[in-house]
C-alpha positions as CSV (number, residue, x, y, z in Angstrom):
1,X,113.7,79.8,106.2
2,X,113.9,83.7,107.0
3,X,117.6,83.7,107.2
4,X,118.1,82.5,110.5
5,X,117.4,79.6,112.9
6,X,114.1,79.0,112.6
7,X,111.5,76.1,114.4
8,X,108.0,76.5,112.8
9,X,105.3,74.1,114.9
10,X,101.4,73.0,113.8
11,X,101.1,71.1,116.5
12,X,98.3,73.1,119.2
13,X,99.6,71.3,121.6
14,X,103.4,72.2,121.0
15,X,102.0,75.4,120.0
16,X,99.7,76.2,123.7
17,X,102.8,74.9,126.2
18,X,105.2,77.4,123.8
19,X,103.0,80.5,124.4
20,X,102.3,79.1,128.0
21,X,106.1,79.2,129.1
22,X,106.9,81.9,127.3
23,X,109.7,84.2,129.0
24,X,110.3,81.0,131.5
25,X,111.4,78.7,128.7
26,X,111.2,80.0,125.8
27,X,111.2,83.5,124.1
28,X,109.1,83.7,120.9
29,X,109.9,85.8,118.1
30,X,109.3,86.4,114.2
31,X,110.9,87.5,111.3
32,X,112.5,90.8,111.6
33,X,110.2,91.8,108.5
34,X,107.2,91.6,110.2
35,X,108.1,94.8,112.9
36,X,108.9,96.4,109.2
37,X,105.8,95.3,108.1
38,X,103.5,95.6,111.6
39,X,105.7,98.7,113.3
40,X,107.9,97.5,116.6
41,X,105.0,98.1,119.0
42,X,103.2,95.3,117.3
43,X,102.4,92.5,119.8
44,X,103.7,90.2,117.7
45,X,107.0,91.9,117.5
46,X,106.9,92.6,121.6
47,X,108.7,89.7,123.9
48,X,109.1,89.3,127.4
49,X,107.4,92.0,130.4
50,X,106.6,94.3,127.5
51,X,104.4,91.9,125.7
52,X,102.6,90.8,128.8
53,X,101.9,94.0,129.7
54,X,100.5,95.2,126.4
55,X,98.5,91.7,125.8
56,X,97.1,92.4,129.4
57,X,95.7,95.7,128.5
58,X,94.7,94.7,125.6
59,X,92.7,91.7,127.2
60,X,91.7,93.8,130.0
61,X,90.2,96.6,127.1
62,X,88.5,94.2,124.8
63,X,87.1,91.9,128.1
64,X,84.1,94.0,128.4
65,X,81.0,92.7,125.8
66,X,79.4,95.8,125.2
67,X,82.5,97.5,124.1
68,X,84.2,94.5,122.0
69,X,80.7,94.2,120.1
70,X,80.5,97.9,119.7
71,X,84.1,98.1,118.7
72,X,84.1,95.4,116.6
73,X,81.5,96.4,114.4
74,X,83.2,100.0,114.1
75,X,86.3,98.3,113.0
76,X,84.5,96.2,110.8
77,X,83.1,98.4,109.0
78,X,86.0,101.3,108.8
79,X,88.0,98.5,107.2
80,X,85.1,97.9,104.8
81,X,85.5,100.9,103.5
82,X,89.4,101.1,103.6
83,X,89.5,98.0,101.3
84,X,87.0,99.4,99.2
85,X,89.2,102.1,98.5
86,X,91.8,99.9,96.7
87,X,92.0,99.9,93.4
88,X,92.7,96.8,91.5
89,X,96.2,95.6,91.0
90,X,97.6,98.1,93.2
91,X,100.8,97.7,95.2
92,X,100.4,99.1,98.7
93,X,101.3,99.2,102.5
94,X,99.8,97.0,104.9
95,X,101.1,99.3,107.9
96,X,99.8,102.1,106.3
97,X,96.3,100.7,105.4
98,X,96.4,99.3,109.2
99,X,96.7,103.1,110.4
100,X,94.0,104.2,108.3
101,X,91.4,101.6,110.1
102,X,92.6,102.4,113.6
103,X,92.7,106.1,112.7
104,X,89.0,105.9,111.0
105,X,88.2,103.9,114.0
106,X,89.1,106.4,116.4
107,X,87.8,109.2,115.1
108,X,84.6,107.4,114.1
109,X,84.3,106.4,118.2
110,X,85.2,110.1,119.4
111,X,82.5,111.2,116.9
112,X,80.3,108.7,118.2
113,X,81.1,109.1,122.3
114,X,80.9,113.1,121.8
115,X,77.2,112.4,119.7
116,X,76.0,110.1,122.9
117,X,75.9,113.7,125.2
């Protein structure tokens, strides 16, 4: 399927015990295209300690409901406005337009953080 051995599963189930026992029993993985496509410090394109260790700050960042509802909206909008930038029928690059969010995020929460004081 992407030019390789390849097991694609639907089943939750299947699907939970995988992730569960991952690094113990099995070791996940994707398409090389998609650390093309995402960058190689994607998540998705992380395995083993350094996956676990970058899902558990992540978890640990986005545990806290003031922020994740404060962030989330940020985000929300900043990619509102990045997707309203398109034009249509234009070709262009997902990583790219993934920067611009996170970078219009950022800034946007600096802004923000520095206006609070």
């Amino acid at each position: 399927m992407f030019g390789e051995p390849t097991i694609v599963s639907a089943d939750a189930g299947l699907n939970r015990f995988i992730l569960q026992s991952e690094g113990r029993l099995f070791e996940c993985s994707y398409p090389r295209s998609i650390g093309g496509i995402l960058g190689k410090w994607s998540m998705l394109v992380l395995v083993g300690d350094m996956h676990r260790n970058m899902r558990s700050i992540s978890l640990n960042f986005l545990s806290h409901a003031r922020l994740r509802s404060h962030l989330l909206k940020e985000v929300e909008k900043q990619t509102l406005l990045v997707l309203s930038s398109w034009k249509e029928n234009c070709t262009f690059s997902a990583q790219d337009e993934a920067k611009k969010v996170i970078l219009e995020t950022c800034i946007a929460k600096k802004m923000n953080f520095n206006a609070e004081f």
